[in-house]
N, C-alpha and C positions, 0 to 999 in steps of 0.2 A: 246514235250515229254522231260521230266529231264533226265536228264543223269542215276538217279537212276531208274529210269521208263526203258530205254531202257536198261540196263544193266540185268535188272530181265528176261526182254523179250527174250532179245536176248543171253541169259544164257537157258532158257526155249524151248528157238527155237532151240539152238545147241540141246539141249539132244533131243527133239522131233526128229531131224531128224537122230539122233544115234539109237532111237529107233525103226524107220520108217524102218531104212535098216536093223536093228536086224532081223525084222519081215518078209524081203522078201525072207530071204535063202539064199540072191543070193552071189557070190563068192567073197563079198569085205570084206577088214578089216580096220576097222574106228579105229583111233587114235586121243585120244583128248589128248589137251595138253594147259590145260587154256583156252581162248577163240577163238584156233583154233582145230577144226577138219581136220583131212588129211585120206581122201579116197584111199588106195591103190586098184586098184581095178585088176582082174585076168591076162590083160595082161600087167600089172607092168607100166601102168599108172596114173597117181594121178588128185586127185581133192582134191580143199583145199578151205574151209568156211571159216570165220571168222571174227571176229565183228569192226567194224572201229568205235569207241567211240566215235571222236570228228566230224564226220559227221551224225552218229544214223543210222550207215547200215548195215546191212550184205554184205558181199561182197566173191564171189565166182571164182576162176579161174583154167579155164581147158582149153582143148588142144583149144575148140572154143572162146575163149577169157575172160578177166574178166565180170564181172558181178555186179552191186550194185543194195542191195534192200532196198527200207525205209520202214519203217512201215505206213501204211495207213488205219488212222482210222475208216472211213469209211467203206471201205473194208472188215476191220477184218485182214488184211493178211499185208505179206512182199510181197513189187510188186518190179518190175525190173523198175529203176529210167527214160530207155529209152524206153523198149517196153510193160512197164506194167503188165509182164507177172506175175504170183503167184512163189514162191519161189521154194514150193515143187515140182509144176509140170514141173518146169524149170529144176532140179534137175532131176528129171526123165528124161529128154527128153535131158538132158548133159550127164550122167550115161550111159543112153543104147545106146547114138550113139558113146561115146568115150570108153565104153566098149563093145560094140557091141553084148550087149546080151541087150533084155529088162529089164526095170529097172520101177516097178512104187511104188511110195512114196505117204501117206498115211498124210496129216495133219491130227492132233490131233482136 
């Protein structure tokens, strides 16, 4: 993928998942600031996305550790570089155990 290729993507995937958590109700407030997003979420803990350009990842960290995803064409999706996991559903399952309320996220 070109750098302008991942850049579109991973510009697309932030808002996507701005809008994913728009839609759930649930008690967090998403700040974007260029190509990072920061999750504060109810009990005044954070999660924080954001796009590492010169490896083509998303890359995620919270209380349970950081996170890198690449894009995989095949797939269709951002998968976790070590357990494969899909991005949004990893999100959800980071979200509702470090906020302790359930969390589920909606890819586009």
């Amino acid at each position: 993928m070109t750098e302008t290729d991942f850049l579109a993507r991973a510009d697309a995937t932030l808002a996507a998942i701005e809008a994913a958590l728009d839609a759930t109700g649930a008690d967090i407030e998403v700040n974007r600031a260029g190509n990072v997003v920061t999750l504060e979420l109810a009990n005044d803990s954070r999660v924080v996305i954001n796009t590492q350009t010169p490896t083509r990842q998303i890359w995620v960290a919270a209380r349970s550790g950081g996170f890198h995803f690449g894009w995989e064409e095949q797939s269709g999706a951002w998968l976790d570089t070590r357990g494969g996991g899909e991005l949004f559903a990893s999100l959800s399952r980071i979200i509702s155990v470090q906020g302790g309320a359930p969390v589920v996220l909606r890819a586009p």
